[in-house]
C-alpha positions in Angstrom: 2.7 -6.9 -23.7 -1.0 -6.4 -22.6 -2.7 -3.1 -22.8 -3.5 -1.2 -19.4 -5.6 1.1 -20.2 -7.9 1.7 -17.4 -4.7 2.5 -15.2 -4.6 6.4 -14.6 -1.4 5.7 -12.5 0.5 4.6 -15.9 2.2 6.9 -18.6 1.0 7.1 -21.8 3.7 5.6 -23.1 2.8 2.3 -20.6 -0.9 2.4 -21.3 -0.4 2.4 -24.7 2.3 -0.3 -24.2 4.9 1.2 -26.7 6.9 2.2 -23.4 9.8 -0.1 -21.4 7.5 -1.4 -18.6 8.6 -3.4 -16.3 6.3 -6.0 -14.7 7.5 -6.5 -11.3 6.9 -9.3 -9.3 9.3 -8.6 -6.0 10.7 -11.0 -3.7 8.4 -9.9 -1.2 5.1 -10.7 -2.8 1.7 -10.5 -1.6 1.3 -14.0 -1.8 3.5 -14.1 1.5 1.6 -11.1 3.3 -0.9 -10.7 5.5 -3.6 -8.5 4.0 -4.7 -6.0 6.7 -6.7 -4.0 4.2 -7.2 -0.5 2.4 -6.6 3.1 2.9 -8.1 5.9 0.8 -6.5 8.8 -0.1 -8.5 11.7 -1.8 -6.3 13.2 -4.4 -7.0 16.1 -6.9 -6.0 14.8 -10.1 -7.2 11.2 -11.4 -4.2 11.2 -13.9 -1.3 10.2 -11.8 0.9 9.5 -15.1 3.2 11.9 -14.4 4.5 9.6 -11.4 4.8 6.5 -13.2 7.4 4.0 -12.4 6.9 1.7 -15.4 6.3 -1.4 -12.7 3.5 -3.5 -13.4 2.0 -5.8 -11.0 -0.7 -7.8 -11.5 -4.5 -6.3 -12.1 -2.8 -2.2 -12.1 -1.9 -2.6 -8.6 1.5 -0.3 -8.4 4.1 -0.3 -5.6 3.3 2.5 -3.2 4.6 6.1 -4.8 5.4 7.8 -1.0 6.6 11.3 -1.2 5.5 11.3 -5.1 2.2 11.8 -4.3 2.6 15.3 -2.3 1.5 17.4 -4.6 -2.3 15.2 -5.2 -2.9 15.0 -2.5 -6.3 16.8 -0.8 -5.4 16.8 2.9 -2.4 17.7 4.6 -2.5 14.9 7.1 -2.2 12.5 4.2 1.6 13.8 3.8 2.3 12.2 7.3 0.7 9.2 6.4 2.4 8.7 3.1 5.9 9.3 5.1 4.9 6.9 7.6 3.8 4.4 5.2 6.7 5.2 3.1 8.9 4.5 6.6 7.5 1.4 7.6 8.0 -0.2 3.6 11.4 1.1 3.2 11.9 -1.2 6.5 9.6 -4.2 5.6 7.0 -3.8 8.1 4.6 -3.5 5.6 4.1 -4.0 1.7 1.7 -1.1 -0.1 0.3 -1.3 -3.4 -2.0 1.3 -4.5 -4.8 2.2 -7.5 -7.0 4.9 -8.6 -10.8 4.2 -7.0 -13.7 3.6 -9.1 -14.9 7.4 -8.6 -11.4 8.6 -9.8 -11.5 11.3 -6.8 -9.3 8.4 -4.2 -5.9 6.6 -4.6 -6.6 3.3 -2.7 -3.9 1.5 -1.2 -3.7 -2.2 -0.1 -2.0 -2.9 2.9 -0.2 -6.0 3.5 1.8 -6.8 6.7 5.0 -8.7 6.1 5.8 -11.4 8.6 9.1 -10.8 10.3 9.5 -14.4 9.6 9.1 -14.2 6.0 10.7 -17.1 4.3 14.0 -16.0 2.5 14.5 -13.5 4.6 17.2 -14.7 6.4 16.3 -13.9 9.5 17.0 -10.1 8.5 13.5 -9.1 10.4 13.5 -10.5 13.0 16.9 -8.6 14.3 16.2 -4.6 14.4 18.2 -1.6 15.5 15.7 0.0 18.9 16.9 3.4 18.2 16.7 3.7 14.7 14.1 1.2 13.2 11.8 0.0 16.0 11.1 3.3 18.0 10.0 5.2 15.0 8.1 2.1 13.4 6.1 2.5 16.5 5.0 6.1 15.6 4.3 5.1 12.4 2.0 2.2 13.1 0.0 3.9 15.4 -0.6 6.7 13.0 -1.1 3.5 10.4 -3.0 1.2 11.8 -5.9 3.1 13.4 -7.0 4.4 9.7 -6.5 0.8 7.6 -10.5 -0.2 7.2 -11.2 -3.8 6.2 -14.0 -3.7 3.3 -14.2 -6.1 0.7 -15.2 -3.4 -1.9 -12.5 -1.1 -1.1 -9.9 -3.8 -1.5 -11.2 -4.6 -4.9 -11.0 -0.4 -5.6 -15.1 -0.4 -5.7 -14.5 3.2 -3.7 -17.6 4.2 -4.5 -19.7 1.2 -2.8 -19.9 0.7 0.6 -20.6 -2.9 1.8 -23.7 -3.7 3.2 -23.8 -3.9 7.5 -20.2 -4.4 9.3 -17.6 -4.3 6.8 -15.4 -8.0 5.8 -12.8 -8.0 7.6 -9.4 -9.7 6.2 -7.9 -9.8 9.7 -9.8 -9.1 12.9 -8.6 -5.7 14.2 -7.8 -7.0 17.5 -5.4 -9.5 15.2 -3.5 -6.7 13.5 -2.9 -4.4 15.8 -1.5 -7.8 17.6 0.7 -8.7 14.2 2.1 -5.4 14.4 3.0 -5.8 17.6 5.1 -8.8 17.5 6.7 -7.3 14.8 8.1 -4.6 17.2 9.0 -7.3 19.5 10.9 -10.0 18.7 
């Protein structure tokens, strides 16, 4: 088991890597997605160990925590993204991962959009209840998408660097507000 210990997001136990950790490669990789790019939450504490799932992706890259993170969080408005966010992953819109920026004052998160025809899904998102699913996945992407910003450094967790002139974009803007979208309505 390699060592992690540049993740503030792990335990001590998994940093050390005397703990159970787990490393967890989903069905619904990122190797399927559609990177949109990053948010940036500020957050008052840089060790987020408390909050450790013990799941392991790929370069310290965790699943997205949600409601976990309340209490380091800075801004208040952040705790309607993170329900938002949390929303539209518990329903497959979209896949988060998040780190701990290069300053160690922001939690970065990666935003991927998951294809409603996502192979080996069975068709399962392409079919969704209006009422319950679609109409509030609505709300939540237009509190979403509006804030995702497309910068090569902040994708890498380089917080602390801005890119020089217009930022890289992953996915014209134009492109995912249309990807989200069609994934309200097929």
């Amino acid at each position: 088991m390699a060592l992690r210990n540049s993740c503030t997001i792990c335990c001590p136990s998994c940093t050390s890597g005397s703990g159970q950790s787990l490393y967890n490669r989903s069905a619904i990789g990122p190797q399927n997605l559609l990177p949109a790019g990053t948010l940036s939450l500020p957050i008052s504490q840089t060790e987020l160990g408390s909050i450790c799932n013990h799941s392991h992706p790929v370069e310290n890259w965790h699943p997205f925590l949600g409601e976990a993170l309340f209490p380091y969080l800075t801004d208040h408005e952040d705790e309607t993204l993170c329900r938002h966010l949390s929303f539209l992953v518990g329903h497959k819109f979209l896949s988060v991962q998040c780190k701990i920026g290069d300053s160690g004052r922001v939690l970065v998160l990666r935003v991927y959009i998951i294809p409603y025809d996502l192979p080996g899904a069975q068709g399962k998102l392409r079919v969704r209840d209006e009422a319950s699913v679609l109409k509030p996945a609505r709300l939540c992407l237009s509190n979403v998408v509006p804030r995702v910003v497309q910068d090569e450094h902040l994708w890498d967790a380089h917080d602390s660097e801005t890119s020089p002139g217009s930022p890289r974009y992953f996915l014209n803007p134009d492109t995912v507000m249309m990807l989200c979208c069609c994934l309200l309505f097929v």
